[in-house]
PDB file of N, CA, C and O in Angstrom, chain B, residues numbered from 101:
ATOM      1  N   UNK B 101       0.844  -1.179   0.000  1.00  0.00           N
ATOM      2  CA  UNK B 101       0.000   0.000   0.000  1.00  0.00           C
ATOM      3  C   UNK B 101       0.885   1.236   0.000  1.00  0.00           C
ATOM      4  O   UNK B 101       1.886   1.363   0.705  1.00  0.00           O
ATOM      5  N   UNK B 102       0.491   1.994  -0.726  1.00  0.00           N
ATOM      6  CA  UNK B 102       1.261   3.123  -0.775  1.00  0.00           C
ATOM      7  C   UNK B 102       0.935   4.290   0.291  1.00  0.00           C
ATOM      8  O   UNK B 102      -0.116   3.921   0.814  1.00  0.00           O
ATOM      9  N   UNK B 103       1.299   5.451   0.839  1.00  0.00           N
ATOM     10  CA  UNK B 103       0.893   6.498   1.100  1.00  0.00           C
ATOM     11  C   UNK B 103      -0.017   7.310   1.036  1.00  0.00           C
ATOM     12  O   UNK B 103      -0.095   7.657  -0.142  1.00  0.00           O
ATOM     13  N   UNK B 104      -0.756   7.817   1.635  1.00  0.00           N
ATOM     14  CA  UNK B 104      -1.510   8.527   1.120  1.00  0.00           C
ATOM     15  C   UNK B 104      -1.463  10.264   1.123  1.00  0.00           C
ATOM     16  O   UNK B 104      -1.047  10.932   2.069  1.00  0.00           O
ATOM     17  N   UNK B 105      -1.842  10.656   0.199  1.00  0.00           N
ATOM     18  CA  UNK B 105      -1.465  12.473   0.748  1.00  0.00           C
ATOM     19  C   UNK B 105      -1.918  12.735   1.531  1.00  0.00           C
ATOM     20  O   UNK B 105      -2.815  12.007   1.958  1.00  0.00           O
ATOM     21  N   UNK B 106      -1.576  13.934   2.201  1.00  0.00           N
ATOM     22  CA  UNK B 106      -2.205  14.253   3.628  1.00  0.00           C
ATOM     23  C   UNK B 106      -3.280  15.334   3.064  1.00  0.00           C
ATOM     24  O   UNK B 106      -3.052  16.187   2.206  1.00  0.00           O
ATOM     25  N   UNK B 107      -4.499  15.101   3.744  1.00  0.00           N
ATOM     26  CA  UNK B 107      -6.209  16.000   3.201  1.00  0.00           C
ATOM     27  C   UNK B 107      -6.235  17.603   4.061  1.00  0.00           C
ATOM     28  O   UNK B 107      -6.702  18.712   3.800  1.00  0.00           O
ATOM     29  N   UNK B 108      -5.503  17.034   5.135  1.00  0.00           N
ATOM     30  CA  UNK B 108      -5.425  18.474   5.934  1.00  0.00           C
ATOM     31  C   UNK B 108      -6.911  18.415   6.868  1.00  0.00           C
ATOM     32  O   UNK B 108      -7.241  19.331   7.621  1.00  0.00           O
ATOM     33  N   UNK B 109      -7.616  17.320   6.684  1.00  0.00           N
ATOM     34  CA  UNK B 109      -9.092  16.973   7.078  1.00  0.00           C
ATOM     35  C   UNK B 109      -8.995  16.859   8.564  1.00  0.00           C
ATOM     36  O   UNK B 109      -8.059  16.278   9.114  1.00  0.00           O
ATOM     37  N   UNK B 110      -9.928  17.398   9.167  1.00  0.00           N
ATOM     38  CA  UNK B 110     -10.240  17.124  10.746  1.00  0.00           C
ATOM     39  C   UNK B 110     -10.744  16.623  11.349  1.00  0.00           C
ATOM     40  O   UNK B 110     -11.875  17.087  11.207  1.00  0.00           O
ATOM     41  N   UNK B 111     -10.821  15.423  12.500  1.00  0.00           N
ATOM     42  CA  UNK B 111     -12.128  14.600  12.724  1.00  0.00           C
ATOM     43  C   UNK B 111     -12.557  15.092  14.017  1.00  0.00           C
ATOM     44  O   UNK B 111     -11.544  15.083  14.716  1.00  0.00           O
ATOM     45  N   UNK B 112     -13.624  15.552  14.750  1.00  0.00           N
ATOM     46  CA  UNK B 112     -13.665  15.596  15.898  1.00  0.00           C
ATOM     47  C   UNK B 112     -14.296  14.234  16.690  1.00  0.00           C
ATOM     48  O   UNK B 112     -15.312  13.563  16.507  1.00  0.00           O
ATOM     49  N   UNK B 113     -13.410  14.180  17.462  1.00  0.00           N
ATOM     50  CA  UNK B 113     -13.548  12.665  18.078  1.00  0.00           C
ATOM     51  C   UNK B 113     -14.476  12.797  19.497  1.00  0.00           C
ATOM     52  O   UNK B 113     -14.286  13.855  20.096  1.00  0.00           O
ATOM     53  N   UNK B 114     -15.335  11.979  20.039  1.00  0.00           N
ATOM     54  CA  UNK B 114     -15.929  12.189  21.437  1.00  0.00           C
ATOM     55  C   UNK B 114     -15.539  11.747  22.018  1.00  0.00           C
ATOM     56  O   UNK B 114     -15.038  10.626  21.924  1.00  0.00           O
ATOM     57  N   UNK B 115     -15.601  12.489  22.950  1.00  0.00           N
ATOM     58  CA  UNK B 115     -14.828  12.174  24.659  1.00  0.00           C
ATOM     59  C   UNK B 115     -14.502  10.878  24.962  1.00  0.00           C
ATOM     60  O   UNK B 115     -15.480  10.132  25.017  1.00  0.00           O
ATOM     61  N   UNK B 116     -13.389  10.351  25.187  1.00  0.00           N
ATOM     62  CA  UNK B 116     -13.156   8.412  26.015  1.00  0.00           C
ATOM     63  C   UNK B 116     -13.033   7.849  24.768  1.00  0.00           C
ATOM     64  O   UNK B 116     -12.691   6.667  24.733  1.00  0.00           O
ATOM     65  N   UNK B 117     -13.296   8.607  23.421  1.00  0.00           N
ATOM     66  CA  UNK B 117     -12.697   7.315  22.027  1.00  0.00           C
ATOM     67  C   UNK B 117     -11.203   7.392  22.041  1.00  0.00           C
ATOM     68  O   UNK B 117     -10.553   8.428  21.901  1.00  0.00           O
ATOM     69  N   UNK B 118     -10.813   6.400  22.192  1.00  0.00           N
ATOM     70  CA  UNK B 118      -9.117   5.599  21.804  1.00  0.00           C
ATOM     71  C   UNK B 118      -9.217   5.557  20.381  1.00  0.00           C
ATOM     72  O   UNK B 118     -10.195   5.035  19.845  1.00  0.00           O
ATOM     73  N   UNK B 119      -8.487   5.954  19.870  1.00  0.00           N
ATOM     74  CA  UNK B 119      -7.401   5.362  18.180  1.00  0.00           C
ATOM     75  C   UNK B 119      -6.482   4.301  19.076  1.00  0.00           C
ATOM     76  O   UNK B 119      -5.766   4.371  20.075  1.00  0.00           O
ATOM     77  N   UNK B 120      -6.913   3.293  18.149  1.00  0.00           N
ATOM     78  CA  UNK B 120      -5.772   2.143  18.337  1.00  0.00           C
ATOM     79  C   UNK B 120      -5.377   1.466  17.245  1.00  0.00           C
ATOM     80  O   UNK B 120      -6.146   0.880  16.484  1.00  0.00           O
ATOM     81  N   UNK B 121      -3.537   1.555  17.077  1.00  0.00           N
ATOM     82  CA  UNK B 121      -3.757   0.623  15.788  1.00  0.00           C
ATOM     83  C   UNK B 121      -2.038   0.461  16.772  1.00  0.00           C
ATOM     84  O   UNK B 121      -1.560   1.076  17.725  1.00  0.00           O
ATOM     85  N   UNK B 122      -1.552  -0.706  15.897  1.00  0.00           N
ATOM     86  CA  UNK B 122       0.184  -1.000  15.838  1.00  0.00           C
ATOM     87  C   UNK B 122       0.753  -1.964  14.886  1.00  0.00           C
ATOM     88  O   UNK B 122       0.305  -3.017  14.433  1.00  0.00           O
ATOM     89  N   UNK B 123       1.580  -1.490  14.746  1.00  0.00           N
ATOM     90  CA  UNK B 123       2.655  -1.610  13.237  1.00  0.00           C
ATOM     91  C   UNK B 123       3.410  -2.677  13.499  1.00  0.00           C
ATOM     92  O   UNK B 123       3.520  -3.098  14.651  1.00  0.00           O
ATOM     93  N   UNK B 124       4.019  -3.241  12.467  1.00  0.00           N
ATOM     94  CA  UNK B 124       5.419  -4.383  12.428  1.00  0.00           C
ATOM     95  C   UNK B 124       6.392  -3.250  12.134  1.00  0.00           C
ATOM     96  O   UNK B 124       6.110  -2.072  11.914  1.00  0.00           O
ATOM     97  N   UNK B 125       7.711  -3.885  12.177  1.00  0.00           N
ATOM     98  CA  UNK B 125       9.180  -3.315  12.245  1.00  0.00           C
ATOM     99  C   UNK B 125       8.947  -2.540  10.891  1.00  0.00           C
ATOM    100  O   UNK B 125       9.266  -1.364  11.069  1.00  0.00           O
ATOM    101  N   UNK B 126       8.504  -2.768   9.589  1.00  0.00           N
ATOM    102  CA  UNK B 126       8.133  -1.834   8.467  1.00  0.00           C
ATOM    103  C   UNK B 126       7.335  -1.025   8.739  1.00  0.00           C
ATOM    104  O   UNK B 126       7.541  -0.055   8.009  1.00  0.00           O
ATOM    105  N   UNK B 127       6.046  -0.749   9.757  1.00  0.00           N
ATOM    106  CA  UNK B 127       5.090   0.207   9.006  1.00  0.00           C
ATOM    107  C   UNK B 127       4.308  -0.036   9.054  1.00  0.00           C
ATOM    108  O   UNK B 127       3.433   0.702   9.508  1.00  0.00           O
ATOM    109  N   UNK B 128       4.021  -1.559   8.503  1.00  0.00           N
ATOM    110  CA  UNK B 128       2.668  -2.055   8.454  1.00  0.00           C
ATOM    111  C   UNK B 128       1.880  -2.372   9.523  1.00  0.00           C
ATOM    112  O   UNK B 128       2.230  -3.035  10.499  1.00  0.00           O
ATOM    113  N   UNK B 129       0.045  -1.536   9.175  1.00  0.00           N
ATOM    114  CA  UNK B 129      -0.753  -2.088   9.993  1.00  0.00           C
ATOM    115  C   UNK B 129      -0.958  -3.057  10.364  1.00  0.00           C
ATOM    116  O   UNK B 129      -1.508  -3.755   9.511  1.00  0.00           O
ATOM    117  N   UNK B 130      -0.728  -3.739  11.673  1.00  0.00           N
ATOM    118  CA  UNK B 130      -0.791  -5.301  12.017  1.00  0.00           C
ATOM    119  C   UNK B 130      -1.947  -5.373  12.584  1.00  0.00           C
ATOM    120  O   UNK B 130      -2.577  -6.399  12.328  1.00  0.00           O
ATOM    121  N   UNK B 131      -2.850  -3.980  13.856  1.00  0.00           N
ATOM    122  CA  UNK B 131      -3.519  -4.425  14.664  1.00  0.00           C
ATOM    123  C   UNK B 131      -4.682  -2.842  14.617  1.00  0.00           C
ATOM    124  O   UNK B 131      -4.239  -1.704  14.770  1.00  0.00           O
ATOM    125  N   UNK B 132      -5.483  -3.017  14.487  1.00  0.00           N
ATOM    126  CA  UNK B 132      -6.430  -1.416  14.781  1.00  0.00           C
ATOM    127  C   UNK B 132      -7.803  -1.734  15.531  1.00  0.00           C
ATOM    128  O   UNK B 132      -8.338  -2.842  15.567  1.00  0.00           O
ATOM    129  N   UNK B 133      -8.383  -0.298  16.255  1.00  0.00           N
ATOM    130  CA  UNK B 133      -9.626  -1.040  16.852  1.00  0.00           C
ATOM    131  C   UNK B 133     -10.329  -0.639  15.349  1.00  0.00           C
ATOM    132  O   UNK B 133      -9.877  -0.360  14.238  1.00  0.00           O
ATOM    133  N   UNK B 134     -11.644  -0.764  15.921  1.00  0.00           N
ATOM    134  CA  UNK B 134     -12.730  -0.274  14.776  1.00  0.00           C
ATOM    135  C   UNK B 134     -12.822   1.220  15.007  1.00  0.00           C
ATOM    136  O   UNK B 134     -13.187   1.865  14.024  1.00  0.00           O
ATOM    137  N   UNK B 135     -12.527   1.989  16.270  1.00  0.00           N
ATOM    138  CA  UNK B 135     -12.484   3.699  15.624  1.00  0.00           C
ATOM    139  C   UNK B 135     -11.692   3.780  14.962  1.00  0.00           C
ATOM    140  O   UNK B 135     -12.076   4.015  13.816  1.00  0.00           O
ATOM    141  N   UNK B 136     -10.353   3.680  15.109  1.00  0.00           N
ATOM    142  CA  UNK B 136      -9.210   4.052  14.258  1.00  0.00           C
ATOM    143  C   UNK B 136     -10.297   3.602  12.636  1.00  0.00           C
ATOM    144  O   UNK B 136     -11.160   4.377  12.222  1.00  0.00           O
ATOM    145  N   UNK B 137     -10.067   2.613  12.141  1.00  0.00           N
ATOM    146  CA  UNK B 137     -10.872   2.028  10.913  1.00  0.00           C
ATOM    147  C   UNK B 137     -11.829   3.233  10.442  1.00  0.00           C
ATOM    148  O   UNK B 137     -11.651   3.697   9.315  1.00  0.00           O
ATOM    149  N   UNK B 138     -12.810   3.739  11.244  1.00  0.00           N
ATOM    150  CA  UNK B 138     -13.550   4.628  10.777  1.00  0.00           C
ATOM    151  C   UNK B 138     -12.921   6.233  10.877  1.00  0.00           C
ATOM    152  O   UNK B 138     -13.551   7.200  10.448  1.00  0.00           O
ATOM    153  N   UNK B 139     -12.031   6.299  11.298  1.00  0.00           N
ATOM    154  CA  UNK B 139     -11.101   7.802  11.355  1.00  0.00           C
ATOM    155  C   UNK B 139     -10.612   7.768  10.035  1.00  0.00           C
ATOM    156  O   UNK B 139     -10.763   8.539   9.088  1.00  0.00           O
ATOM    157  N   UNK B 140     -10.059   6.825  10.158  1.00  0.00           N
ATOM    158  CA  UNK B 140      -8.476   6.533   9.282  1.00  0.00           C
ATOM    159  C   UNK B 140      -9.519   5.900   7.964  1.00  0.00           C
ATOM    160  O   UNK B 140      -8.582   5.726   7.185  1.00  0.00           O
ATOM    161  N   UNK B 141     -10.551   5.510   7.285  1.00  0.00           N
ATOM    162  CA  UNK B 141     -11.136   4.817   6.150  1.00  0.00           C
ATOM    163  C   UNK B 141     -10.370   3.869   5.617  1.00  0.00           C
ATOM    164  O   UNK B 141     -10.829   3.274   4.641  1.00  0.00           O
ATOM    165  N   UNK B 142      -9.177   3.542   6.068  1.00  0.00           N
ATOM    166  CA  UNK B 142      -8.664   2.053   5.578  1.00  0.00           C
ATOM    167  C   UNK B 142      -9.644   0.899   6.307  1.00  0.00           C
ATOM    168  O   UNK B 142     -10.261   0.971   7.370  1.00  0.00           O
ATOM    169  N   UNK B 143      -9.560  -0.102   5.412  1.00  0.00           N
ATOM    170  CA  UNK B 143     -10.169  -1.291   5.986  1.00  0.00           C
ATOM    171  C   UNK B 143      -9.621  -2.649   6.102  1.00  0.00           C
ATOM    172  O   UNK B 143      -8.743  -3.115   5.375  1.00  0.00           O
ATOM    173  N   UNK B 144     -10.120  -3.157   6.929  1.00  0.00           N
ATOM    174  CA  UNK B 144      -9.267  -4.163   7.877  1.00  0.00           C
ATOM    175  C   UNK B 144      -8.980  -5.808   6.761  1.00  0.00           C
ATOM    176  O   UNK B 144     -10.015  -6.361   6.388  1.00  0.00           O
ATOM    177  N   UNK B 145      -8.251  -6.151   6.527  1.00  0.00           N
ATOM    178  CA  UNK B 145      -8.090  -7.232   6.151  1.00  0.00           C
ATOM    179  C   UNK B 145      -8.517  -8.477   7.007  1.00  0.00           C
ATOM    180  O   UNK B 145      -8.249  -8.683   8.191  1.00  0.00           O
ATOM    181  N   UNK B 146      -9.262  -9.283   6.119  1.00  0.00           N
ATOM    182  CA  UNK B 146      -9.608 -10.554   7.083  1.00  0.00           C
ATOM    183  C   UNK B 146      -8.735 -11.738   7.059  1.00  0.00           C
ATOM    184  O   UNK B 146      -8.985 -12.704   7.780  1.00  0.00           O
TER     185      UNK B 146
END
């Protein structure tokens, strides 16, 4: 997956939501909750 440009876009998040995601030694998404998923519009591989 490549990069994506940055939108400059803003999300306002509610109170007590966590972003959770974590990477391997490259970069790659290994682990996200489902907010991150809906912040971020990538989607989760099964």
């Amino acid at each position: 997956m490549r990069n994506r440009t940055v939108t400059q876009n803003e999300f306002e998040i509610a109170e007590g939501i966590k972003l959770i995601s974590s990477t391997n030694t490259r970069g790659v998404i290994t682990h996200c909750n489902d907010e991150f998923v809906e912040v971020s519009e990538f989607a989760k591989k099964n």
